[in-house]
C-alpha positions in Angstrom: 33.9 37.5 127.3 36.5 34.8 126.2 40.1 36.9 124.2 42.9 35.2 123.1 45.9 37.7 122.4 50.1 37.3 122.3 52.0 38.4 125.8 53.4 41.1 123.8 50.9 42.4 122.4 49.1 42.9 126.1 51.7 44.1 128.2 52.7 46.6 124.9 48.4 48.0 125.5 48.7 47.6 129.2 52.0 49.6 129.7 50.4 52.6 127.3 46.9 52.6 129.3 48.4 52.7 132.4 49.8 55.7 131.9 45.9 56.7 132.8 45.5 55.6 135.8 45.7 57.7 139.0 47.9 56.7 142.1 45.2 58.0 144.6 41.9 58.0 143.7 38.3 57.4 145.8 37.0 55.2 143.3 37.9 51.8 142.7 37.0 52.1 139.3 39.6 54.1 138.2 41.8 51.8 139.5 41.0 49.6 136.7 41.9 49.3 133.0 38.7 48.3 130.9 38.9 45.6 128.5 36.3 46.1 125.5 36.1 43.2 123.4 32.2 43.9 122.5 32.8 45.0 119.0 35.4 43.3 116.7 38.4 45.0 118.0 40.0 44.1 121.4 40.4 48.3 123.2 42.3 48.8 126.7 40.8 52.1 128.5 41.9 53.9 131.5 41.1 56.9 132.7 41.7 59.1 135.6 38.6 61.9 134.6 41.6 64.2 133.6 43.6 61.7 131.6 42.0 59.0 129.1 44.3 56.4 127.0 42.6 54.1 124.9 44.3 51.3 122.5 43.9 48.8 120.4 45.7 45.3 120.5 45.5 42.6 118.0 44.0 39.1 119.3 41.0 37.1 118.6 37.7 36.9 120.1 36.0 34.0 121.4 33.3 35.8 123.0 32.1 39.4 123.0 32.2 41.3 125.8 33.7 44.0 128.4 35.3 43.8 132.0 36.9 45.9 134.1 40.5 44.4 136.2 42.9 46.5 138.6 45.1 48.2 136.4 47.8 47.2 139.6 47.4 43.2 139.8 46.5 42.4 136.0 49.6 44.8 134.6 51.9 42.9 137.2 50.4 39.2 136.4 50.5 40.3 132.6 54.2 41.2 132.8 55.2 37.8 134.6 53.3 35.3 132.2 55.7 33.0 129.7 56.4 34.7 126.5 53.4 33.1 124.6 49.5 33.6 124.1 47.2 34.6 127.1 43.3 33.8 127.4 41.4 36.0 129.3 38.0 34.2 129.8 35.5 36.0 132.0 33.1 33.6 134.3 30.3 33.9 136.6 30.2 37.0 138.9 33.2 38.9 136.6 35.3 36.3 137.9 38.4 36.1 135.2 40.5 33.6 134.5 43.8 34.3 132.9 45.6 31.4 131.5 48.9 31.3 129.4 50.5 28.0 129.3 50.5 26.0 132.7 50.0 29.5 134.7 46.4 29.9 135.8 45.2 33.2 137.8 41.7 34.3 138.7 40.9 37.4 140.1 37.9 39.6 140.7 36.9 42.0 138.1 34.2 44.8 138.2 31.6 44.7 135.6 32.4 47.1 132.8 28.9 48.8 132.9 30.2 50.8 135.6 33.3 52.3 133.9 34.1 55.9 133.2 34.3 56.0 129.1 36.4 58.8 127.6 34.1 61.5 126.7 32.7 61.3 122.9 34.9 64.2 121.2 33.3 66.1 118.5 36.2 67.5 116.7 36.0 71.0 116.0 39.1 71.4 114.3 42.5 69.4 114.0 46.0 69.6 112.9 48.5 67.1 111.7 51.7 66.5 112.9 55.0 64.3 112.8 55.4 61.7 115.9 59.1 63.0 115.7 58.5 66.6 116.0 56.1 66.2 118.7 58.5 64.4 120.5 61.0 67.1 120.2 58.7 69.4 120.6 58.0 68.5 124.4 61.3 67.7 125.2 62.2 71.1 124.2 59.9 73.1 126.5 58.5 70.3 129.1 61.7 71.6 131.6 60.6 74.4 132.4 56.4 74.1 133.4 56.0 74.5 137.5 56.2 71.3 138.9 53.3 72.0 141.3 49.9 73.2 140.8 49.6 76.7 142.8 49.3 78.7 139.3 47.6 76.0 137.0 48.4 77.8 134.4 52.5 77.1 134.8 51.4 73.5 134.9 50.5 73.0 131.7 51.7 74.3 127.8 50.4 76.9 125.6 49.2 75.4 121.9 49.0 78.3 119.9 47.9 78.0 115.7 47.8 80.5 113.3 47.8 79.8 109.5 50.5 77.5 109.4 52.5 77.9 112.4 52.4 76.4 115.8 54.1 77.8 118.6 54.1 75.6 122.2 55.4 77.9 125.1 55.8 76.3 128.7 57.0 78.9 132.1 57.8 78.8 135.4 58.0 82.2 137.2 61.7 81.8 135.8 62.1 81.0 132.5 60.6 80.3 129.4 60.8 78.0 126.8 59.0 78.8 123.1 59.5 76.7 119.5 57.9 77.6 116.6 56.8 75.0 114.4 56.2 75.1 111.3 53.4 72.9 110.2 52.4 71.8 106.6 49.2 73.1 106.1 47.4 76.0 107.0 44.8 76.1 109.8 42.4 78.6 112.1 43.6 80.3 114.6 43.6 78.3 117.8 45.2 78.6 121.4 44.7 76.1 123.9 46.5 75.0 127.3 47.8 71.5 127.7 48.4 69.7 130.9 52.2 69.4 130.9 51.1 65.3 132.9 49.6 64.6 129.3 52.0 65.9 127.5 55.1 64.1 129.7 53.1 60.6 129.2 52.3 61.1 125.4 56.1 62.3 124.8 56.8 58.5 126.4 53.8 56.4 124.1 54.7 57.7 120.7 57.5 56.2 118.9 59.2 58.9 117.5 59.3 58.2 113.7 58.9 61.0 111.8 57.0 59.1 109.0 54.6 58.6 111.7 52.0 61.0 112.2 49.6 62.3 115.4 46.7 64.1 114.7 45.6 66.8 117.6 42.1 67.9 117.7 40.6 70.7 120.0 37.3 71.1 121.4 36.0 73.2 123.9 37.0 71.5 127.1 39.3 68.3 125.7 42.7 68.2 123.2 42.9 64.9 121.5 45.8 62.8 120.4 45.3 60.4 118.2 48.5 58.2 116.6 48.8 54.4 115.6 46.3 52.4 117.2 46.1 55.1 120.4 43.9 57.9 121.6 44.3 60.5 123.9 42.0 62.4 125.8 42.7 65.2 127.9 41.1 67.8 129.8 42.5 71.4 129.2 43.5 73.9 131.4 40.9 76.8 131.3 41.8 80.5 131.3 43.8 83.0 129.5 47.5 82.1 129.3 50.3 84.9 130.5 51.3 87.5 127.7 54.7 86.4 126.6 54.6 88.8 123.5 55.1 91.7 126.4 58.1 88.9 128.0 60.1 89.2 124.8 62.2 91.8 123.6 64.7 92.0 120.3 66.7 95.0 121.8 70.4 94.1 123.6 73.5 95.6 124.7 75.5 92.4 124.5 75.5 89.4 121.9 77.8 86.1 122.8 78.3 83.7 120.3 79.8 80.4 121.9 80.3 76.7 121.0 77.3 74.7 122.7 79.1 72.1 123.7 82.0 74.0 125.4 79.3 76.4 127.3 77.3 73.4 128.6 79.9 70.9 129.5 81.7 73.9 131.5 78.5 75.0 133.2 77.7 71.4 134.1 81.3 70.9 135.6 80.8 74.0 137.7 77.6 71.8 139.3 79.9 69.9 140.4 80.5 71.5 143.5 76.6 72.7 144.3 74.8 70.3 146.6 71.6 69.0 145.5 69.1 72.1 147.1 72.1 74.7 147.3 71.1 77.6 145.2 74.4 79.0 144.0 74.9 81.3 141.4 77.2 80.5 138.2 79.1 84.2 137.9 79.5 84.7 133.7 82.1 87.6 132.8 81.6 88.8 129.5 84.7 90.8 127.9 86.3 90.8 124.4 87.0 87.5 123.0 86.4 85.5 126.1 83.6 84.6 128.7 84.8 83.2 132.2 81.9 81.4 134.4 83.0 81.2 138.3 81.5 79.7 141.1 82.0 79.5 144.7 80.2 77.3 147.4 81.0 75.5 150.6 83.0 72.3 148.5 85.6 74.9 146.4 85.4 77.1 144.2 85.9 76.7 139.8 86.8 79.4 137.5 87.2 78.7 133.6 87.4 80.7 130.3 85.9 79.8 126.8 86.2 81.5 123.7 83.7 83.7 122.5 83.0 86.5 120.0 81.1 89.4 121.3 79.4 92.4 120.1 78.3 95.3 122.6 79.4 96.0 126.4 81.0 93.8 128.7 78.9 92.1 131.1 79.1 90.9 134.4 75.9 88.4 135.6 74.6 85.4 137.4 72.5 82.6 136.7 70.8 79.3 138.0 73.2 77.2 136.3 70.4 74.6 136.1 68.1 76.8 134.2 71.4 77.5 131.4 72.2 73.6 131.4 68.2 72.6 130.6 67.8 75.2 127.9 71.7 74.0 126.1 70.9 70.5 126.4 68.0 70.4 124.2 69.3 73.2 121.8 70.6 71.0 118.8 72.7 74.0 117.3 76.2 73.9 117.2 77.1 77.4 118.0 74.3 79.4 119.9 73.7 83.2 120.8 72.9 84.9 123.8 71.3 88.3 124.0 71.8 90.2 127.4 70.6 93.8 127.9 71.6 94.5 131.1 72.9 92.4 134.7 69.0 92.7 136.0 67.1 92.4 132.6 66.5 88.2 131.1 69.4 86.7 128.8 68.0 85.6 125.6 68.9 81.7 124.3 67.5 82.3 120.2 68.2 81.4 116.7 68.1 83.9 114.0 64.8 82.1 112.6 63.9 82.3 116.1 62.5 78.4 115.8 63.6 78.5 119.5 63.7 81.4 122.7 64.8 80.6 125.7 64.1 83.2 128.3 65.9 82.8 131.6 65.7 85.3 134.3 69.4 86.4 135.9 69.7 86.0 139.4 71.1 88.9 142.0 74.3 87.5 143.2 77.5 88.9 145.6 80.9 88.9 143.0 82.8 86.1 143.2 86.3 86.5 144.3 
């Protein structure tokens, strides 16, 4: 195999594969990134059995062929090279050669026989999708997944289609974050769970245009993302997802509406004087016109009132302040509303179109002085 291709153009392919390849794994294979130049398009492959990433770069081939070269060493000698066209020339016993101006680097390669292809996808069905609204999409709900896998399920995202709405729901014991989507065609009814690791490294590939489209196909076992000159393959999550129709009520006693940016910035002062693992509560006082958020930990102590209108009771409850501050930041709203039945019962985050729901449970908490 003999390629010739820009720097750019390689580390650009090499940085998106990468994103494939495991940290720990018993096979040195994995390790690798594939380089497929048997055809008449040059495709980087990793793939970590859970994750696949497969792209295209432009370049020109000499010779056809495939090779397999630690993701590790060739991403780091790729990176380094002068700013200007790379050969990659493959030798005698997969030895590669890896030339761009004076610098010259041979390393071992395995043969790429012996590489774990992404699984040929038979699309049963698929729906279309802006890069942009994807993008948003997982920013808006990838906060609140578990972070570790003792319920698989909290790991990973509910993808649920019906005619022409999508709705992408993500828990954690805690919280829960749901955005309705509303998509331009109609489609079958579909619902599938998506590793939250594939959808944290997709939301970092795309681009974000919102001319620029990603299909998403389903099958069986696999979800596939397919934008620009990248695919994605990933395993899904089997089992039935939790409920969240029985989660979510429309009844309240209270209603807040408050300016966004005054609520957040005040809560996120407050964490000023939480240490990092301190689980303090943020104390919100609800009465007529105003809403005062205390708290109280070893460091001091901050109290502070913002404007509100209110309908229903007054209120006295506590919160995570970190679970208030991740649902506010990625609200885009200007003015918000919160829906609170009771001190014990979840606060609601929605708009009226209910595009977005943020669930958060309240937290049991001594009254601060």
């Amino acid at each position: 195999m003999k390629i010739i291709c820009s720097k750019s153009n390689l580390v650009k392919g090499v940085g998106i594969v990468s994103k494939a390849v495991p940290s720990k794994t018993t096979m040195p294979i994995l390790e690798c990134i594939l380089i497929d130049a048997s055809m008449n398009v040059i495709k980087l492959t990793a793939n970590d059995m859970e994750l696949g990433i497969e792209t295209r770069i432009e370049g020109e081939i000499l010779e056809h062929g495939i090779i397999a070269l630690n993701a590790k060493i060739f991403s780091e000698i790729v990176r380094k090279l002068p700013d200007n066209d790379v050969v990659i020339e493959v030798g005698a016993d997969n030895q590669t050669l890896i030339t761009c101006e004076k610098a010259k680097f041979t390393i071992a390669a395995q043969s790429g026989e012996d590489f774990s292809y992404l699984p040929a996808i038979e699309k049963e069905d698929s729906i279309t999708i802006s890069e942009f609204t994807l993008k948003e999409v997982i920013r808006q709900t990838i906060f609140s997944i578990a972070d570790n896998d003792t319920n698989k399920m909290m790991s990973g995202e509910l993808f649920e289609i019906h005619d022409n709405l999508l709705k992408v729901v993500s828990l954690d014991g805690h919280r829960i974050s749901i955005r309705n989507i509303e998509l331009k065609n109609s489609y079958g009814s579909r619902k599938v769970i998506v590793p939250g690791k594939t959808l944290q490294e997709i939301s970092k590939i795309i681009g974000g245009e919102s001319e620029a489209e990603v299909e998403i196909s389903f099958t069986q076992n696999h979800v596939v993302f397919e934008f620009g000159n990248t695919l994605v393959v990933s395993r899904l999550i089997e089992g039935e997802y939790f409920r969240i129709d029985q989660m979510l009520s429309s009844d309240y006693e209270t209603k807040v509406t408050v300016n966004k940016r005054e609520l957040l910035d005040c809560i996120d002062r407050a964490t000023l004087l939480i240490k990092e693992g301190d689980k303090k509560p943020i104390i919100i006082n609800i009465a007529d016109g105003s809403m005062e958020l205390k708290i109280k930990s070893q460091i001091g102590s901050m109290d502070e009132e913002i404007i509100i209108s209110k309908e229903g009771r007054d209120l006295l409850i506590g919160f995570n302040p970190k679970f208030l501050i991740d649902a506010l930041r990625v609200i885009e709203d200007e003015q918000v509303d919160l829906y609170f039945m009771n001190a014990k019962a979840p606060c609601f985050i929605k708009d009226e179109q209910q595009s977005y729901i943020y669930l958060i449970l309240p937290v049991n908490f001594n009254a601060v002085a």
